[in-house]
C-alpha positions as CSV (number, residue, x, y, z in Angstrom):
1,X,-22.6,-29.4,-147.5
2,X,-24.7,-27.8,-150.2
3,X,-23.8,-24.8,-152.1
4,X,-25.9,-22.3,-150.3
5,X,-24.1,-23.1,-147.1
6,X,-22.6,-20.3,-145.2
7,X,-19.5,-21.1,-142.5
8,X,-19.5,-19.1,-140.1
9,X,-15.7,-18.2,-139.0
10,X,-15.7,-18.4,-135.5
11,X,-14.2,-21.4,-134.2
12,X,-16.2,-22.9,-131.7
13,X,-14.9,-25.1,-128.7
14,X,-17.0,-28.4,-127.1
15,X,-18.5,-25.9,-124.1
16,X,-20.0,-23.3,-127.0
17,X,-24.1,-23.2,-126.8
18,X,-26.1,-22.7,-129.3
19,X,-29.9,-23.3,-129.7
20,X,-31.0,-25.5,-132.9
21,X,-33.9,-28.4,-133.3
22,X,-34.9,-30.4,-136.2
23,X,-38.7,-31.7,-136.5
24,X,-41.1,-32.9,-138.5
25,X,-43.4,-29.6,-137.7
26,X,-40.7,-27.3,-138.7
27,X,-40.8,-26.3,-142.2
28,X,-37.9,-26.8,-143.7
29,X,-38.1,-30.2,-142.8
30,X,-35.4,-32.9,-144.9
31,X,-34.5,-29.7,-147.2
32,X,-30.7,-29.9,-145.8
33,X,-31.1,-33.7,-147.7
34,X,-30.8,-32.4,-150.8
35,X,-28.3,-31.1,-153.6
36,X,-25.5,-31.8,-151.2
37,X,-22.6,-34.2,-151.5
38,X,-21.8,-36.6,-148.4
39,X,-18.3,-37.8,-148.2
40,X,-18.6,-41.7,-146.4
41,X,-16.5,-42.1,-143.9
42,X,-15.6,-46.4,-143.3
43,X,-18.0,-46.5,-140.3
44,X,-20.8,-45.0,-142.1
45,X,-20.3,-47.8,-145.2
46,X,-21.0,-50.6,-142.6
47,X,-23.5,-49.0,-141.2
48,X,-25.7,-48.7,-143.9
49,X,-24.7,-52.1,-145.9
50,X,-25.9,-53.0,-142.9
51,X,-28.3,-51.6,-142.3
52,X,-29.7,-52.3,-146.3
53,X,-28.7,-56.2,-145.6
54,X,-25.9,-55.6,-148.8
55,X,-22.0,-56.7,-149.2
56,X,-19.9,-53.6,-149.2
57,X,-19.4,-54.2,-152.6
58,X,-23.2,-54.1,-153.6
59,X,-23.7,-51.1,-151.7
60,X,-21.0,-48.9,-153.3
61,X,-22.0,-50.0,-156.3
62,X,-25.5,-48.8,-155.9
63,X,-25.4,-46.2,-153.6
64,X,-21.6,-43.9,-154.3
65,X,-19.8,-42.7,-156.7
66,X,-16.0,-42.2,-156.6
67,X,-14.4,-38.7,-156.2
68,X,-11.0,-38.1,-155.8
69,X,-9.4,-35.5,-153.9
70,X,-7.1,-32.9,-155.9
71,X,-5.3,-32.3,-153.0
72,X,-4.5,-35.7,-151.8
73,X,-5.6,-37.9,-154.6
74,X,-7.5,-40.1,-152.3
75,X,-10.1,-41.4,-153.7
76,X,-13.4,-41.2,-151.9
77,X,-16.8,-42.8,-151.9
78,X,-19.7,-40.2,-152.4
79,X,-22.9,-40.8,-151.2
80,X,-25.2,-41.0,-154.6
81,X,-28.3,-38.7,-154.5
82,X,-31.0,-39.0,-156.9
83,X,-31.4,-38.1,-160.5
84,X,-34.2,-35.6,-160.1
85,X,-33.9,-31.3,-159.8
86,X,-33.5,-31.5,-156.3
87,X,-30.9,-33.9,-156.1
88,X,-32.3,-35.7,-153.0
89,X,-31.1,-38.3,-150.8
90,X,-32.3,-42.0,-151.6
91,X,-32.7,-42.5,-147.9
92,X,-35.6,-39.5,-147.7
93,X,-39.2,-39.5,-147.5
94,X,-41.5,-36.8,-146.7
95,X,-41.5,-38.3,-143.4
96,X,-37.7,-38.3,-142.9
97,X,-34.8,-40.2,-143.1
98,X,-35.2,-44.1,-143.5
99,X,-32.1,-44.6,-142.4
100,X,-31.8,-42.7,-139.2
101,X,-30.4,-44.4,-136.6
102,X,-27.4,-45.4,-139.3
103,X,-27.5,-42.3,-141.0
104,X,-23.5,-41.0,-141.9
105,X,-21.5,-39.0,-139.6
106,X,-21.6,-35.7,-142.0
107,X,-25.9,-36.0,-141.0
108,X,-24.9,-36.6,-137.4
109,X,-23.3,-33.3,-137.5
110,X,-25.7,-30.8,-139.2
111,X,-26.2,-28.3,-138.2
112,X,-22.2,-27.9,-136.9
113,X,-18.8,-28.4,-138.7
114,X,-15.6,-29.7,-137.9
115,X,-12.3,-29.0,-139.0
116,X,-8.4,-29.7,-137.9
117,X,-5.2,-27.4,-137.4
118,X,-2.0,-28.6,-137.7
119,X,0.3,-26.4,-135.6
120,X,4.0,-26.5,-134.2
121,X,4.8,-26.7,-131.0
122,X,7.9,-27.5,-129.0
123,X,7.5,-31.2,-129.1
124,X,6.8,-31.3,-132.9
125,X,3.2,-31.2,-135.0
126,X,-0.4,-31.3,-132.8
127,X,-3.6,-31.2,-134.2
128,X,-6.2,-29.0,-132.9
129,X,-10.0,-29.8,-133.3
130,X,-12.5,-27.0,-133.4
131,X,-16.1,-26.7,-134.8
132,X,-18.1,-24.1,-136.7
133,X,-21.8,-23.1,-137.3
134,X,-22.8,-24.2,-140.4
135,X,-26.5,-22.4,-141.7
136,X,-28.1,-22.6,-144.8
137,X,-30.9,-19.6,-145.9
138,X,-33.5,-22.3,-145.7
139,X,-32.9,-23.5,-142.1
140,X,-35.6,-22.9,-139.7
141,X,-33.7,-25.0,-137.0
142,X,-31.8,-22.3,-135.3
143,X,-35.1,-20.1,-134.5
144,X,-36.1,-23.2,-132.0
145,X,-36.0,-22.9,-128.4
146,X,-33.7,-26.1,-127.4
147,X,-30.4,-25.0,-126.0
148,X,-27.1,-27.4,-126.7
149,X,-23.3,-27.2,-126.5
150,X,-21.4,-28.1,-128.9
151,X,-20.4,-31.6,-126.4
152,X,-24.1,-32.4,-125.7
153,X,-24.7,-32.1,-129.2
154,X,-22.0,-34.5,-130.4
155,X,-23.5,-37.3,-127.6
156,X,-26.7,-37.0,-128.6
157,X,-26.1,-37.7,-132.0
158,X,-23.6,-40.4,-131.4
159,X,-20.8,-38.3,-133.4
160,X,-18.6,-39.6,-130.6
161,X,-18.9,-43.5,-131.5
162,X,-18.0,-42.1,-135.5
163,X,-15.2,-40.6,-134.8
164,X,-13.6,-42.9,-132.6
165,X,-14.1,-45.4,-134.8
166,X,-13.0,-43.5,-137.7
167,X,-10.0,-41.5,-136.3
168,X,-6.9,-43.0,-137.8
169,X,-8.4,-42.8,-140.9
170,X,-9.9,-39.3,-140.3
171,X,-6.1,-38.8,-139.4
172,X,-5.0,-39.8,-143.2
173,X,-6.9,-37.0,-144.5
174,X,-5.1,-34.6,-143.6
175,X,-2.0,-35.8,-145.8
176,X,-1.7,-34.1,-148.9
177,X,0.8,-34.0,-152.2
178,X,3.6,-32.6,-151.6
179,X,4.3,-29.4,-154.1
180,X,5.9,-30.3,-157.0
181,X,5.8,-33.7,-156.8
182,X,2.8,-36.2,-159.2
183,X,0.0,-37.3,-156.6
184,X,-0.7,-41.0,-155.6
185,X,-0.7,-43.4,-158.6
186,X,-3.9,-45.5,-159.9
187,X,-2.9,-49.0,-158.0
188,X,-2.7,-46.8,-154.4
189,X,-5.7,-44.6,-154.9
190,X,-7.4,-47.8,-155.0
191,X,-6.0,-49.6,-152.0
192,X,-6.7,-46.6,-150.3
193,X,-10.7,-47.0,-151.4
194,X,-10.1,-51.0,-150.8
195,X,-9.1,-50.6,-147.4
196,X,-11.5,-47.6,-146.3
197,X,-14.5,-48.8,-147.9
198,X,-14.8,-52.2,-149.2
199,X,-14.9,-54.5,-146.5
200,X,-15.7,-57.8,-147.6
201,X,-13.4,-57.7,-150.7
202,X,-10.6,-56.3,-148.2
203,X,-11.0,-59.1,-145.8
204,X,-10.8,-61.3,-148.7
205,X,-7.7,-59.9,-150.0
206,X,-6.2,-60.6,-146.4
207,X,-7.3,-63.8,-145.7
208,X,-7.0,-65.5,-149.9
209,X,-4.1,-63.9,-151.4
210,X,-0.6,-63.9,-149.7
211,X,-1.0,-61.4,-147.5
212,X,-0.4,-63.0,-144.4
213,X,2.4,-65.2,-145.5
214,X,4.0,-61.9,-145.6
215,X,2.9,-59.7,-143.2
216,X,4.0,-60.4,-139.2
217,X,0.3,-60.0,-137.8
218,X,-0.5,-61.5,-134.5
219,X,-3.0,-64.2,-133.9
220,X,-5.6,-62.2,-131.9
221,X,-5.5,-59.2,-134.9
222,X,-6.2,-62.1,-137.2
223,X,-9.0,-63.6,-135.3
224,X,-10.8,-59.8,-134.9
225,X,-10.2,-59.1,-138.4
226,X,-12.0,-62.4,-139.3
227,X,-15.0,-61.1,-137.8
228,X,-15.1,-57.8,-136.5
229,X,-15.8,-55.1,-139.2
230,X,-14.8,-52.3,-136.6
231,X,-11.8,-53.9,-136.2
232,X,-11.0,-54.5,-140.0
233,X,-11.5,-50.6,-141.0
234,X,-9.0,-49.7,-137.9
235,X,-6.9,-52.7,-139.5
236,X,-7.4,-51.0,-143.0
237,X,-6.0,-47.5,-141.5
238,X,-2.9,-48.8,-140.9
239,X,-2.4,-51.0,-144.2
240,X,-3.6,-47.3,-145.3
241,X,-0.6,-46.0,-143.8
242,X,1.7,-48.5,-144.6
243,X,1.4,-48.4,-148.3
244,X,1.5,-44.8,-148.5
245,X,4.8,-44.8,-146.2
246,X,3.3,-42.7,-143.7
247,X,4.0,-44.9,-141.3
248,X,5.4,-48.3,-140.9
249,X,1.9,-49.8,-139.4
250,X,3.0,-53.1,-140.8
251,X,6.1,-55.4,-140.2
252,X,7.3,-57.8,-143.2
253,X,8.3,-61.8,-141.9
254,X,11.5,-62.1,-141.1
255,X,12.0,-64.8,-143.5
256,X,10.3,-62.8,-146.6
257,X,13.2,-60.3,-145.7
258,X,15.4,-62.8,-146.1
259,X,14.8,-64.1,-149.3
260,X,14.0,-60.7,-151.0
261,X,18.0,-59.8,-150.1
262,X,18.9,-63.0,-151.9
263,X,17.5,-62.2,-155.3
């Protein structure tokens, strides 16, 4: 979101309406893509490497920078806007987004924000989704005529396939440092940015170092993982997970067991 954003703090459920529509005849047209920062999610990396007919690797190099997280110390990929006063989006023309159908899921959301609370209940921790208005000075969106709720929304911008895709990782976010106590060191924060954004060098890193002589991964995992991106970045949650001991995602060979209790 840009700095001129204002949050509105009414918490918002899927059945909320609201009345919002962005055109090419409105004019504020593509000024929400600019002087804003876009955290990538994995699903919006593949999408537009893609899209751009890139390696994962090529498009983070050319299109994010890395920004890490003081509460977490994950380390994020940040979409790269252009070197000019306005700070725009590479992807924008006068004439709108090139990207469009593969814009990221931050895009897909504008004009509404999400957010999670953690609360207790009598069978331990549950999460509770709600949404919010987000409106910038500029927007001319919300004086439109076209009625939504906050569900239609989300399906007509396909905000349901991104999060699905993206909600074990989406989960991880929510973990931070724990008071007191240094945050995650330099080798994790970047097998936390291997496994959530760098595809093709993570599917190397499975499939040419050791991994698998160590790790007790089933046969049809391994052949998705081959092949499947979707399935790699839902792979790359749980070695997430795994290395930060959140959960054990993972199960070491029996035999590696073995011999590590012999030395």
């Amino acid at each position: 979101m840009g700095k001129m954003d204002v949050v509105e703090p009414v918490k918002l459920s899927l059945g909320s309406k609201f009345k919002f529509k962005c055109h090419k005849g409105i004019k504020c047209f593509t000024r929400c893509c600019s002087n804003i920062e876009i955290l990538l999610t994995p699903y919006d990396v593949i999408r537009l490497k893609n899209r751009l007919g890139l390696s994962s690797e090529e498009f983070l190099e050319k299109y994010t920078y890395m920004k890490v997280d003081e509460q977490s110390s994950h380390l994020y990929a940040m979409l790269k806007m252009n070197e000019d006063a306005e700070r725009e989006c590479p992807f924008v023309t006068p004439d709108g987004c090139t990207v469009y159908s593969d814009r990221p899921a931050n895009c897909r959301y504008y004009p509404i924000g999400q957010g999670t609370l953690k609360k207790e209940t009598k069978d331990g921790i549950a999460e509770e989704e709600f949404y919010f208005f987000v409106r910038e000075p500029h927007c001319y969106g919300y004086h439109e005529k076209k009625q939504w709720t906050i569900e239609s929304w989300r399906k007509d911008q396909e905000v349901d396939l991104y999060d699905g895709i993206n909600r074990e990782w989406k989960a991880i976010q929510l973990r931070k440092n724990l008071p007191g106590r240094s945050g995650l060191s330099e080798k994790k924060q970047l097998q936390f940015f291997l496994a959530s954004y760098d595809v093709d060098r993570f599917r190397r890193f499975i499939f040419e170092s050791n991994f698998l002589n160590v790790f007790d991964i089933d046969e049809e995992t391994i052949e998705k993982i081959k092949t499947d991106e979707v399935e790699l970045i839902k792979f790359g949650a749980k070695y997430i997970k795994y290395v930060m001991m959140l959960e054990e995602t993972l199960k070491v060979k029996e035999e590696v067991l073995k011999e590590r209790e012999k030395k």
